[in-house]
C-alpha positions as YAML, in Angstrom:
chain: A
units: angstrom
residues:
- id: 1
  name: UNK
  ca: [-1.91, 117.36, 50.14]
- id: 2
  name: UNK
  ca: [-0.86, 117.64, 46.67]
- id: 3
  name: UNK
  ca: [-1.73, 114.24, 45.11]
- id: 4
  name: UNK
  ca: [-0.98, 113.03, 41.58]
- id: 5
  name: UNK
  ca: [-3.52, 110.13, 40.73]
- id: 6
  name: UNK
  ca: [-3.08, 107.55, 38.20]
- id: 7
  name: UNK
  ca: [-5.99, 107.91, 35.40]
- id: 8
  name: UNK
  ca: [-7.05, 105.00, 33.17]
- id: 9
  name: UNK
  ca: [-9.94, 106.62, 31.35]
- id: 10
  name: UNK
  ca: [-11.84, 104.44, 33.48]
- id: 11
  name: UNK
  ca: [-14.26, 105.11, 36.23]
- id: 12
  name: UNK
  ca: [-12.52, 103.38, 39.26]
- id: 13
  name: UNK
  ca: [-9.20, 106.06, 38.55]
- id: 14
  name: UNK
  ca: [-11.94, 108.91, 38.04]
- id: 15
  name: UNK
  ca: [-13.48, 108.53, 40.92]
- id: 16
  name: UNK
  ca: [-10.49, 108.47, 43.30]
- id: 17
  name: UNK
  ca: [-9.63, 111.66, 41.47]
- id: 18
  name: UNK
  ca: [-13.26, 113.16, 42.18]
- id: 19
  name: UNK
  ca: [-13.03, 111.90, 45.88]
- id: 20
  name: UNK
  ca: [-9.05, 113.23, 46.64]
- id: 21
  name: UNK
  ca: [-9.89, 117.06, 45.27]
- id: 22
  name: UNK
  ca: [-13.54, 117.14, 46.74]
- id: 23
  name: UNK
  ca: [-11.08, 116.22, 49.97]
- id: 24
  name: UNK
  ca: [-9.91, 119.50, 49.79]
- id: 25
  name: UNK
  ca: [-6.41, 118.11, 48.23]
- id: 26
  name: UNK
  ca: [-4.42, 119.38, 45.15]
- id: 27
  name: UNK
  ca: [-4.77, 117.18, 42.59]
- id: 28
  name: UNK
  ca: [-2.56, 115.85, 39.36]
- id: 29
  name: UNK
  ca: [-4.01, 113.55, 36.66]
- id: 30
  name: UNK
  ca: [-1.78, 111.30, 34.70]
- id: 31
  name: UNK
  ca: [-1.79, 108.73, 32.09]
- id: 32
  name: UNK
  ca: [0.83, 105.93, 31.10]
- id: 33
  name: UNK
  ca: [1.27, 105.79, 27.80]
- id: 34
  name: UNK
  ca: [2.26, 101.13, 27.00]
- id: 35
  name: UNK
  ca: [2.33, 100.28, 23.99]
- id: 36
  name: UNK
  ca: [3.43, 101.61, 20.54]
- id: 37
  name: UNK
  ca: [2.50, 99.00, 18.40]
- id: 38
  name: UNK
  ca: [-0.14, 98.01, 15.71]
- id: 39
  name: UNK
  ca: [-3.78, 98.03, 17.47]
- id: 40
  name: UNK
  ca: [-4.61, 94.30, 17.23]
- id: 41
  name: UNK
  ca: [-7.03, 93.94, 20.30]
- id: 42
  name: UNK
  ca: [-10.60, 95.02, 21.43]
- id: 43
  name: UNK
  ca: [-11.10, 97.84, 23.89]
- id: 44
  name: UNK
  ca: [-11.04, 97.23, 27.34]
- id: 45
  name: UNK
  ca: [-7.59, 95.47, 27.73]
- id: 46
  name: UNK
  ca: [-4.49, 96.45, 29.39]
- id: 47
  name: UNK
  ca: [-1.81, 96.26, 25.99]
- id: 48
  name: UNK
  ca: [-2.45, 96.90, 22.52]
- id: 49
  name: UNK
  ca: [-6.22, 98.71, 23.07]
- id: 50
  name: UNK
  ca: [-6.84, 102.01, 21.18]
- id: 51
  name: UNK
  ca: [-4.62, 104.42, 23.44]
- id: 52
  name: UNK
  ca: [-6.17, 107.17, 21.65]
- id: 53
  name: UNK
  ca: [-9.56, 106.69, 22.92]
- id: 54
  name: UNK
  ca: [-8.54, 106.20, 27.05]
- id: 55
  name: UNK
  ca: [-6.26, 109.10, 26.45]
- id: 56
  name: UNK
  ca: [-9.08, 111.30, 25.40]
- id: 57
  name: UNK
  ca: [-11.17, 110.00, 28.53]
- id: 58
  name: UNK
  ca: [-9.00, 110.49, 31.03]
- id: 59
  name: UNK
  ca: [-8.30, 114.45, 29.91]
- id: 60
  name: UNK
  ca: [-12.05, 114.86, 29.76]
- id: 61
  name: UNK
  ca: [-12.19, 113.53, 33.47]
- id: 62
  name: UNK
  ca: [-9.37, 115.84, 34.52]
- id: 63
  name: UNK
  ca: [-10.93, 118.46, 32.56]
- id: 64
  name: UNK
  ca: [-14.44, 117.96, 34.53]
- id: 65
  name: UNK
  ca: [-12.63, 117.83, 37.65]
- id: 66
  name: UNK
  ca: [-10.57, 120.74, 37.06]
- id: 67
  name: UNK
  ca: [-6.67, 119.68, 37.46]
- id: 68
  name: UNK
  ca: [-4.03, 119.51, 35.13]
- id: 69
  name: UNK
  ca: [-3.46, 116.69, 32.64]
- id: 70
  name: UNK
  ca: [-0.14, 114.72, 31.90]
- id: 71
  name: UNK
  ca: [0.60, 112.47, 29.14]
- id: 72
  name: UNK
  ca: [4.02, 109.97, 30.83]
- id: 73
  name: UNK
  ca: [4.93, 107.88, 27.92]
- id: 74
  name: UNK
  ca: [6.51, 104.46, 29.15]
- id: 75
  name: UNK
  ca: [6.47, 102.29, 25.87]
- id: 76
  name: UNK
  ca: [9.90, 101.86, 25.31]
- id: 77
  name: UNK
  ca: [10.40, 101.16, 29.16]
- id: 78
  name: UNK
  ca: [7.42, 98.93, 29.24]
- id: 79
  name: UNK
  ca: [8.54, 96.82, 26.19]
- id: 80
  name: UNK
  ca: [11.80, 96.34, 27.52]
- id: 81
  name: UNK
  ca: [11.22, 95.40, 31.17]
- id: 82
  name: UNK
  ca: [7.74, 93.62, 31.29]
- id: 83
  name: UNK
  ca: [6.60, 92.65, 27.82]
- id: 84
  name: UNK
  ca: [10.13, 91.40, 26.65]
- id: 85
  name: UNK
  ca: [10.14, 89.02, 29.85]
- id: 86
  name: UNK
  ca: [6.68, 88.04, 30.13]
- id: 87
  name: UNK
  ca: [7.38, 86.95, 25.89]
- id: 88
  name: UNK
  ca: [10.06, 85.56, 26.87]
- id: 89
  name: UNK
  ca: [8.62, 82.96, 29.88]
- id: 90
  name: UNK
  ca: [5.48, 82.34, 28.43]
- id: 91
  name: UNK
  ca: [7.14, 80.81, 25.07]
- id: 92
  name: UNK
  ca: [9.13, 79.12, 27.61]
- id: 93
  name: UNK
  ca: [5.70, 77.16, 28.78]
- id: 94
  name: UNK
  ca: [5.60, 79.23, 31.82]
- id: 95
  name: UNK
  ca: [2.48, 81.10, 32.69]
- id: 96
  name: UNK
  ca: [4.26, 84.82, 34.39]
- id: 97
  name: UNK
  ca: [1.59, 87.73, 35.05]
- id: 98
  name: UNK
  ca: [2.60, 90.55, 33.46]
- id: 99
  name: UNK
  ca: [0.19, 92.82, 35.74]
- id: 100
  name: UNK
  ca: [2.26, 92.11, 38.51]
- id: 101
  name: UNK
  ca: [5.62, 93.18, 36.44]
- id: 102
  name: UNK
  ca: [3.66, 96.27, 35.01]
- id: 103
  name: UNK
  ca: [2.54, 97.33, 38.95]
- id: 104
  name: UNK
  ca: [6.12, 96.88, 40.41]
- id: 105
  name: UNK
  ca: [8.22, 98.37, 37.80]
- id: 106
  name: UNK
  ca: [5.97, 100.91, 35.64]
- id: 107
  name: UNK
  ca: [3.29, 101.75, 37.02]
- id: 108
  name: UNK
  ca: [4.30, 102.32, 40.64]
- id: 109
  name: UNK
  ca: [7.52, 102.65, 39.52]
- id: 110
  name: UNK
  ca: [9.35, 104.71, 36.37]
- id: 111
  name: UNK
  ca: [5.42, 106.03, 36.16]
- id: 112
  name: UNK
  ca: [5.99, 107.78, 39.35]
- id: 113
  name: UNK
  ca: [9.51, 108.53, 38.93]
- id: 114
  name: UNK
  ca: [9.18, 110.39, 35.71]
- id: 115
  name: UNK
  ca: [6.06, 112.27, 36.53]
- id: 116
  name: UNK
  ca: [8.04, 113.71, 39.11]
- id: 117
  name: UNK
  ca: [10.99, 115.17, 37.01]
- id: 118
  name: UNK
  ca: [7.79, 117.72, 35.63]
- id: 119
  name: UNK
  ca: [5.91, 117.94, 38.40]
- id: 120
  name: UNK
  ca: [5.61, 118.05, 42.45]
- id: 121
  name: UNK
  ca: [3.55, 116.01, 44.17]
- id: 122
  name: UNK
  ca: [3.31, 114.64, 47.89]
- id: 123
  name: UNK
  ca: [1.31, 111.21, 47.19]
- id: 124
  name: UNK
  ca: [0.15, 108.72, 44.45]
- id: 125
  name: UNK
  ca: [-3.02, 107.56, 44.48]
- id: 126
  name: UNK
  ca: [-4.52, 105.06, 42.06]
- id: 127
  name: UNK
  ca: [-7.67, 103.57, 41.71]
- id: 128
  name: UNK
  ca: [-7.14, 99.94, 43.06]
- id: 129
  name: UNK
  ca: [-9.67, 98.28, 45.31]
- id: 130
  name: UNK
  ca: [-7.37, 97.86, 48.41]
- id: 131
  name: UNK
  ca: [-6.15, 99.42, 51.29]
- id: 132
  name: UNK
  ca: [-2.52, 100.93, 52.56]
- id: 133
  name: UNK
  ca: [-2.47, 101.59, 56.58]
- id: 134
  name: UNK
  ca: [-0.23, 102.35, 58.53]
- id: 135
  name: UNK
  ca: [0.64, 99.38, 61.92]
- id: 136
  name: UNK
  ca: [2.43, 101.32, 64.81]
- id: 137
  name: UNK
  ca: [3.30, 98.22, 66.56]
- id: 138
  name: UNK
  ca: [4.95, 97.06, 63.85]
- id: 139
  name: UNK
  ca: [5.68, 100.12, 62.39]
- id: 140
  name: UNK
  ca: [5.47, 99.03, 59.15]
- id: 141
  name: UNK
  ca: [2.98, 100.08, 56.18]
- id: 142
  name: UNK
  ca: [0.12, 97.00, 55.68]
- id: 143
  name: UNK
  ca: [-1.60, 96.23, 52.50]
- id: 144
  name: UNK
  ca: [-5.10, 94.88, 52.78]
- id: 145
  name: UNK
  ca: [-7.98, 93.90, 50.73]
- id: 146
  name: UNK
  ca: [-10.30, 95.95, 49.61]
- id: 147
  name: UNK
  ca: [-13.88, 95.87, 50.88]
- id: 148
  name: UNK
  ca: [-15.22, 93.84, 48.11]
- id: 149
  name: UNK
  ca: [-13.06, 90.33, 48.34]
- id: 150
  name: UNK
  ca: [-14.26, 90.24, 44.52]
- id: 151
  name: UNK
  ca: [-12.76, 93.41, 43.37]
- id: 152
  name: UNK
  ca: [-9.68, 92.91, 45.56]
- id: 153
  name: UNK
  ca: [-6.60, 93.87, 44.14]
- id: 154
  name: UNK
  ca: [-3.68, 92.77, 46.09]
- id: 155
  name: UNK
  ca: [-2.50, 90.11, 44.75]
- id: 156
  name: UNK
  ca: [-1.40, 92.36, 41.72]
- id: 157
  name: UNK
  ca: [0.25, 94.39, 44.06]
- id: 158
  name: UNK
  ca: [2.33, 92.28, 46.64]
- id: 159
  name: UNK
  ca: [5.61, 93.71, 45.20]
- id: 160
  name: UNK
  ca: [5.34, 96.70, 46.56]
- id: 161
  name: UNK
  ca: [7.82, 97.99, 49.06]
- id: 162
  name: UNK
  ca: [7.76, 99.92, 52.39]
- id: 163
  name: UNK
  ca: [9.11, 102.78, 50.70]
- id: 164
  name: UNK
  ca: [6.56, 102.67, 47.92]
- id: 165
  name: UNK
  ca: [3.35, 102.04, 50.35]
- id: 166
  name: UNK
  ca: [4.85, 105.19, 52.60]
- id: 167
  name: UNK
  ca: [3.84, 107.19, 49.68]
- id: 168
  name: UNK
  ca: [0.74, 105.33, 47.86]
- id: 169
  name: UNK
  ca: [-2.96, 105.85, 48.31]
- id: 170
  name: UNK
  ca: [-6.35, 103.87, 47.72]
- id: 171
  name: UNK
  ca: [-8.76, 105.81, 47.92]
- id: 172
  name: UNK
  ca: [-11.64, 103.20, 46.64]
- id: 173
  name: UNK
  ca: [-10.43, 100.26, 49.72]
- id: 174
  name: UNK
  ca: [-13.42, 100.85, 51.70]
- id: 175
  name: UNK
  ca: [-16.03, 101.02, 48.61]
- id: 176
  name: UNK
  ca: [-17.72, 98.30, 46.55]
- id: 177
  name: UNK
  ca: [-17.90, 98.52, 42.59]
- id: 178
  name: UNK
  ca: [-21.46, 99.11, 42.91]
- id: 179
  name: UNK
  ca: [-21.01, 102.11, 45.34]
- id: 180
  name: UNK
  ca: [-18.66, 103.72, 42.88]
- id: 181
  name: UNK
  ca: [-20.48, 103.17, 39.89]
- id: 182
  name: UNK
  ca: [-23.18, 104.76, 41.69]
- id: 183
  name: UNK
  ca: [-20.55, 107.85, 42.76]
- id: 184
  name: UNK
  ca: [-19.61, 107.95, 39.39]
- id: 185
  name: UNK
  ca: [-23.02, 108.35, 38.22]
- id: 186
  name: UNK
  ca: [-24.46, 110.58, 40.71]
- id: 187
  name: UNK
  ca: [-21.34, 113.12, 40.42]
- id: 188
  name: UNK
  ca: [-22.12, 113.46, 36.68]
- id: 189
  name: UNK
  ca: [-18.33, 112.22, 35.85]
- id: 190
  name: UNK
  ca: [-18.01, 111.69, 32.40]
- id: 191
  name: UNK
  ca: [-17.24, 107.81, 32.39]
- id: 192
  name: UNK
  ca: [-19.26, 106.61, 34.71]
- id: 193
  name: UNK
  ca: [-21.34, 104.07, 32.42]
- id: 194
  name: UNK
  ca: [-17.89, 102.60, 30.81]
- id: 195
  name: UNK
  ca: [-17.00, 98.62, 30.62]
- id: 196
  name: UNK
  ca: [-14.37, 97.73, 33.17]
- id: 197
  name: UNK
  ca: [-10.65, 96.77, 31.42]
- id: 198
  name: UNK
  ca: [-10.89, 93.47, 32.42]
- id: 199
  name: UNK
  ca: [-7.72, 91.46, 30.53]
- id: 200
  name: UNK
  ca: [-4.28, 92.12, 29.87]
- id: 201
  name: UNK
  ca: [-4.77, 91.55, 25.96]
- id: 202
  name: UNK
  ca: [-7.86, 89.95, 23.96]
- id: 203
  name: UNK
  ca: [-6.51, 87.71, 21.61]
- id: 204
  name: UNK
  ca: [-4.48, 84.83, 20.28]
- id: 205
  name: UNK
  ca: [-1.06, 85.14, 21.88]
- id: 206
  name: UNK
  ca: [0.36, 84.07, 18.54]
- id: 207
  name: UNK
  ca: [-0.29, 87.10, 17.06]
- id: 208
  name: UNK
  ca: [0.81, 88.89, 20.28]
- id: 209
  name: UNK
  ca: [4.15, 87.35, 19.71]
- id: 210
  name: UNK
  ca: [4.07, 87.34, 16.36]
- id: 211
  name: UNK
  ca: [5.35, 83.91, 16.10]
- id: 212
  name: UNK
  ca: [4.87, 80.93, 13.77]
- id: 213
  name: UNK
  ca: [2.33, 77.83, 14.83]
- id: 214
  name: UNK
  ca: [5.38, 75.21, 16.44]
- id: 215
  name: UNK
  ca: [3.55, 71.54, 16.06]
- id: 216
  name: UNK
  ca: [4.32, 69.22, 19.15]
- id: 217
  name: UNK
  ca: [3.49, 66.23, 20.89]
- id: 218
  name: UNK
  ca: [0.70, 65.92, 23.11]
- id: 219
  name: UNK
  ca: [1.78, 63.06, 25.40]
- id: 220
  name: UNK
  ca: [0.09, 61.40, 29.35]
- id: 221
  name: UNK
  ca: [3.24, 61.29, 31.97]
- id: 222
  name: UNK
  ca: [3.79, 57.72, 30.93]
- id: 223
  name: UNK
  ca: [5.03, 59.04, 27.53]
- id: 224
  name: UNK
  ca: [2.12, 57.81, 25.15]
- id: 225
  name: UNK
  ca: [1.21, 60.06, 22.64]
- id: 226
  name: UNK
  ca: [-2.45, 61.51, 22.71]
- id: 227
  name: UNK
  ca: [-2.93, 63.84, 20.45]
- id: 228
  name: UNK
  ca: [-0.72, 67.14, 18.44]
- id: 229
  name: UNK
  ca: [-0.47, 71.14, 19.20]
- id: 230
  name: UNK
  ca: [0.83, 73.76, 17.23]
- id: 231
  name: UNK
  ca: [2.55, 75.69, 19.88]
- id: 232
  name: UNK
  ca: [3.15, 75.24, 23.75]
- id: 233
  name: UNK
  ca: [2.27, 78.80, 24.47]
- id: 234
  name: UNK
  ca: [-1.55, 78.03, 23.65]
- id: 235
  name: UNK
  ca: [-1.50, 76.35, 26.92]
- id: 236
  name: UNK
  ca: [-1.62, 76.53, 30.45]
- id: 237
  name: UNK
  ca: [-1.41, 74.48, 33.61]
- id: 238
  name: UNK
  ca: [-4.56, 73.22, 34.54]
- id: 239
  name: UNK
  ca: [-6.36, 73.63, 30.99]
- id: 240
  name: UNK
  ca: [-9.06, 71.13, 29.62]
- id: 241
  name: UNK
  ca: [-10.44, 73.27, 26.91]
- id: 242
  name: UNK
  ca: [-8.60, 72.92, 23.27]
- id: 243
  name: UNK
  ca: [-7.12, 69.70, 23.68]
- id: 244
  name: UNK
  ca: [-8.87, 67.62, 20.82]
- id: 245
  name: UNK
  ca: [-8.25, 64.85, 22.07]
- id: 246
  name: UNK
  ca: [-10.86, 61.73, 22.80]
- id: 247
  name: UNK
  ca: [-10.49, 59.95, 25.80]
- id: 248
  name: UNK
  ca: [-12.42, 58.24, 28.76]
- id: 249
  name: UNK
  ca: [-12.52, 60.91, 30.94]
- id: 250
  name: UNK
  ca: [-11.11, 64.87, 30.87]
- id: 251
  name: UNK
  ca: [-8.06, 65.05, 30.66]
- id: 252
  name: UNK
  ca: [-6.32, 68.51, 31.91]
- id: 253
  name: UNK
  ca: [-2.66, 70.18, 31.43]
- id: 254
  name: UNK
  ca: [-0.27, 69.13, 33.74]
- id: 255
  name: UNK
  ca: [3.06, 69.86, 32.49]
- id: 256
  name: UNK
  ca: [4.70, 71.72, 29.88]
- id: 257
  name: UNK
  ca: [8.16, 70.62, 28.40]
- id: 258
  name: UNK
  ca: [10.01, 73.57, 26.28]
- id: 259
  name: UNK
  ca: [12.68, 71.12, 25.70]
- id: 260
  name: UNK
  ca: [10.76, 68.43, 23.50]
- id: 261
  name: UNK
  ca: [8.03, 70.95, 22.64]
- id: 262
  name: UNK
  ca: [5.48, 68.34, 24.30]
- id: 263
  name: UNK
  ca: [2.13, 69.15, 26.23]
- id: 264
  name: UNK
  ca: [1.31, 66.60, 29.09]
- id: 265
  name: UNK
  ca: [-1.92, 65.88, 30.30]
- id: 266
  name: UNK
  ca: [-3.39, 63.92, 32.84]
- id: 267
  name: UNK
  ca: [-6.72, 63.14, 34.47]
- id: 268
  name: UNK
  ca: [-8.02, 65.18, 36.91]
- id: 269
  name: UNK
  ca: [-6.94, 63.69, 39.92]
- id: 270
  name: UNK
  ca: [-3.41, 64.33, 38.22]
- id: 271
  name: UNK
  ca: [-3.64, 68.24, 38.65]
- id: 272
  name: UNK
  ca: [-3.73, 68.24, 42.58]
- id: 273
  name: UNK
  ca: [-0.49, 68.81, 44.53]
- id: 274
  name: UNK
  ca: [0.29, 69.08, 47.69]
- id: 275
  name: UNK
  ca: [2.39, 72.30, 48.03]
- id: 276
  name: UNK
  ca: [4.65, 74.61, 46.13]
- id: 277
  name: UNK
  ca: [8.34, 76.54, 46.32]
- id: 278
  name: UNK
  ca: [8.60, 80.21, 45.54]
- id: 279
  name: UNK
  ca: [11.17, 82.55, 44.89]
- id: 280
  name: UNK
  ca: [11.66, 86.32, 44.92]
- id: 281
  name: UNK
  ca: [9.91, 87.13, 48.12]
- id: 282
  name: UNK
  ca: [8.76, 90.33, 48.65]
- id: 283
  name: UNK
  ca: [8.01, 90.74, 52.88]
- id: 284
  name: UNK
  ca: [5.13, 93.03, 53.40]
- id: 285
  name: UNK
  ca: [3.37, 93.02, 56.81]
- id: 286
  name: UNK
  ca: [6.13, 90.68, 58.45]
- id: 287
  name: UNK
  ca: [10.18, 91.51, 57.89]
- id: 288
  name: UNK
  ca: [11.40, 88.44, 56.38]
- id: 289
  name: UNK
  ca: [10.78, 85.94, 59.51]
- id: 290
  name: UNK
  ca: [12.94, 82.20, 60.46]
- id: 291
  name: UNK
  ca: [10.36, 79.78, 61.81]
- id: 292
  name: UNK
  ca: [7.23, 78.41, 60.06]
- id: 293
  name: UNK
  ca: [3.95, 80.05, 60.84]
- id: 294
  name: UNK
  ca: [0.16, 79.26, 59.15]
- id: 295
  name: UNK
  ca: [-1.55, 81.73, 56.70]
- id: 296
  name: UNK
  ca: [-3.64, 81.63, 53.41]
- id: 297
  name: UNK
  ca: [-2.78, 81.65, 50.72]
- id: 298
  name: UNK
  ca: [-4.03, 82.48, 46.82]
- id: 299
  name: UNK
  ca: [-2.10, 80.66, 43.98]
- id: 300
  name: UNK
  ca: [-4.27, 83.12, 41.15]
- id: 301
  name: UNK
  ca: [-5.64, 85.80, 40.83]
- id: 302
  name: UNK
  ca: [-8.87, 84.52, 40.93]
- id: 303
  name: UNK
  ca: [-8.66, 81.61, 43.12]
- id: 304
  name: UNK
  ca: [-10.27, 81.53, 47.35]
- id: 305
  name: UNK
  ca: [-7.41, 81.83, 49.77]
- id: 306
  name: UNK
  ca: [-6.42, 78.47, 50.87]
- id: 307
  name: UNK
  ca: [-5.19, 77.39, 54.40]
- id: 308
  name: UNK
  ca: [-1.47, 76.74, 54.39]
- id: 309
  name: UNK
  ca: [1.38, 76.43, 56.26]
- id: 310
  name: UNK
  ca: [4.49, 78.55, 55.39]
- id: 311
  name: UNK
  ca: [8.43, 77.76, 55.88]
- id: 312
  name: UNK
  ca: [10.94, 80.24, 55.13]
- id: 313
  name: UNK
  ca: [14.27, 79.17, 53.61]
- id: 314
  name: UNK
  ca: [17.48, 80.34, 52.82]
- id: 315
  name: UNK
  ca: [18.13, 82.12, 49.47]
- id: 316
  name: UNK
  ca: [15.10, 84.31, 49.72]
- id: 317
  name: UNK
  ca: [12.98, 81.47, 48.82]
- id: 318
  name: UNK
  ca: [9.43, 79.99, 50.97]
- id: 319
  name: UNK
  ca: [8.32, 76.03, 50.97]
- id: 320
  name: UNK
  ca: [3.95, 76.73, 50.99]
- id: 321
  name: UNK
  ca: [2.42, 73.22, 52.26]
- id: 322
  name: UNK
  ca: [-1.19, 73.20, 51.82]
- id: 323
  name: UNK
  ca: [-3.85, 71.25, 54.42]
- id: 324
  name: UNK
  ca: [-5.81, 70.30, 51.53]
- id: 325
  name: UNK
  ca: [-4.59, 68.63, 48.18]
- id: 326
  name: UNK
  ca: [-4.86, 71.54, 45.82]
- id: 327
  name: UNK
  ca: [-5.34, 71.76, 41.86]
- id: 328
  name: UNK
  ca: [-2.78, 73.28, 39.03]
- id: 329
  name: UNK
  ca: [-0.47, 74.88, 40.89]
- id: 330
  name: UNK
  ca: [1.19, 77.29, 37.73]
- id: 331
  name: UNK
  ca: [4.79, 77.56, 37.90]
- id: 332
  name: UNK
  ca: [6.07, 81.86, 37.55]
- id: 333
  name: UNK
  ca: [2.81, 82.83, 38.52]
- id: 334
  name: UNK
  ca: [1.98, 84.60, 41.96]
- id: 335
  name: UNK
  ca: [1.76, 83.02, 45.44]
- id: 336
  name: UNK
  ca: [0.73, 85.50, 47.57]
- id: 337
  name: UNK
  ca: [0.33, 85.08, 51.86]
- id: 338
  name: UNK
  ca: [-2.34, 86.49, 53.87]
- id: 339
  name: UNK
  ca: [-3.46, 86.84, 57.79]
- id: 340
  name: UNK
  ca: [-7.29, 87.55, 57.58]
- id: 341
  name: UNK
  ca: [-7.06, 90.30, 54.52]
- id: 342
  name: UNK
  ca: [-3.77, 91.65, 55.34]
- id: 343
  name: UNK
  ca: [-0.84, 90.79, 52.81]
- id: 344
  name: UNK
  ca: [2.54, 89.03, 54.71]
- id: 345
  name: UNK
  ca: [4.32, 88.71, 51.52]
- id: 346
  name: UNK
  ca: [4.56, 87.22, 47.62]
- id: 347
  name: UNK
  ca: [6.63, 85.50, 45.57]
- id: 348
  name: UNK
  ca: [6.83, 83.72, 42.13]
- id: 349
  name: UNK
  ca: [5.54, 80.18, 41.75]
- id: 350
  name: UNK
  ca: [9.19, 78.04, 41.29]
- id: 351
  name: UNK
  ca: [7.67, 74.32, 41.00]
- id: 352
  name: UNK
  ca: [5.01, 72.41, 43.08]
- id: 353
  name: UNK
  ca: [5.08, 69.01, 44.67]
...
């Protein structure tokens, strides 16, 4: 096949680029060009690193594997339709993942699109720890975790589409980190001792924004004030560091209020909830079912699936009832519904209860 593959200047990307060609397939290297701005951030982040340097890596590893190089600059298109809104929520006191924007509409999306007005390929292929396969009972396209549950990368990718998964592959879903680090190494490729890009941006958000410190209340949910902030963005649900504040016990982030400008906090015990809504469902395994059924369920990136059961309702919309009480449930972030390690569907984090 004739395969263009999405290259980071990393050594997960150059490696599914080294495995597709040594495949026998004809392969394309690309890179997205982000951001336009001021550098303000340390290497190894998603927005606002040193361009210059990952675009340099990534034509050295197309260079050492021998296939031609493209530069698709999505700046403008990335300011406008992720950064803009993920600004725009988070100064709201919402906590929206802008990976998940940046996978659905850029990088699997105009990324693709406008690499093929100069160029013809059959597939995409990126370097994401997961898996695409095809069901033919279903007859629908399945995403599933990778082999490593700790370097699994669905949940940044449950907005994909049918269409989209018809033409995407992963070639790294059946490998570990370590086994491609050791691929990397072994096959000489030219980045195989570089530092995985771990974080969207490394920094203070307030610079991100570039927006002036906003002093507010720091209040419990009975209204008495605890303590001050300068700005509700600093915060998210759930968080115990950076509060200042002296009390009998830890006290976490339970609520944020955009329209006093007012943090609340609460003990502990506070945090849990029993369930959540979510909105925007995107139907992946399953084709957007009636009844209730049981699945699990991650609320983060980073959290353990959890045991829940699932009730579809009208408007595109899902009630998620946990069977166990469940801790700072973060409204616009990602929900995302599994059987074993096979995604049934996503959605974005409405309220909890």
């Amino acid at each position: 096949m004739r395969i263009l593959v999405g290259v980071s200047g990393g050594v997960d990307s150059a490696c599914a680029l080294h495995m597709l060609k040594n495949q026998g397939n004809s392969v394309i290297g690309a890179i997205m060009k982000i951001y336009n701005g001021e550098v303000k951030t340390l290497a190894n982040s998603c927005y606002g690193t040193n361009k210059e340097q990952e675009i340099n890596d990534a034509q050295k590893i197309c260079k050492f594997v021998n296939c031609d190089f493209h530069l698709i600059d999505l700046a403008y298109e990335y300011d406008n339709i992720v950064f803009q809104k993920f600004k725009k929520l988070y100064l709201e006191g919402l906590t929206p993942n802008p990976c998940v924007l940046c996978n659905k509409f850029i990088k699997f999306g105009l990324f693709v699109k406008k690499a093929r007005e100069i160029v013809d390929f059959d597939k995409f292929a990126t370097g994401h720890y997961a898996k695409n396969e095809f069901n033919p009972i279903t007859g629908r396209y399945e995403l599933k975790k990778g082999k490593n549950p700790k370097k699994d990368q669905t949940y940044f990718l449950y907005k994909l589409t049918q269409e989209e998964l018809k033409n995407i592959i992963f070639p790294l879903g059946n490998f570990d980190k370590e086994e491609i680090r050791h691929y990397a190494i072994k096959n000489n490729i030219p980045t195989a001792q570089k530092k995985d890009s771990q974080d969207f941006y490394k920094g203070d958000y307030s610079e991100l924004f570039d927006i002036e410190k906003n002093k507010g209340e720091i209040k419990d949910r009975f209204g008495n004030i605890l303590g001050y902030h300068e700005g509700i963005f600093n915060y998210t649900i759930g968080q115990r560091k950076g509060l200042k504040i002296a009390y009998s016990e830890p006290l976490y982030v339970i609520g944020i209020n955009k329209s006093d400008n007012s943090i609340i906090v609460g003990t502990k015990e506070e945090t849990y909830c029993r369930g959540l809504f979510a909105n925007d469902i995107n139907w992946v395994a399953l084709d957007n079912p009636k009844k209730p059924f049981e699945a699990s369920a991650k609320i983060r990136s980073t959290s353990s699936n959890l045991d829940v059961v699932v009730y579809p309702l009208d408007n595109n919309r899902l009630k998620v009832e946990f069977k166990q009480k469940v801790s700072s449930i973060a409204p616009s972030q990602a929900v995302v519904l599994y059987h074993n390690d096979t995604v049934i569907a996503g959605g974005t984090i409405e309220s909890s209860f």
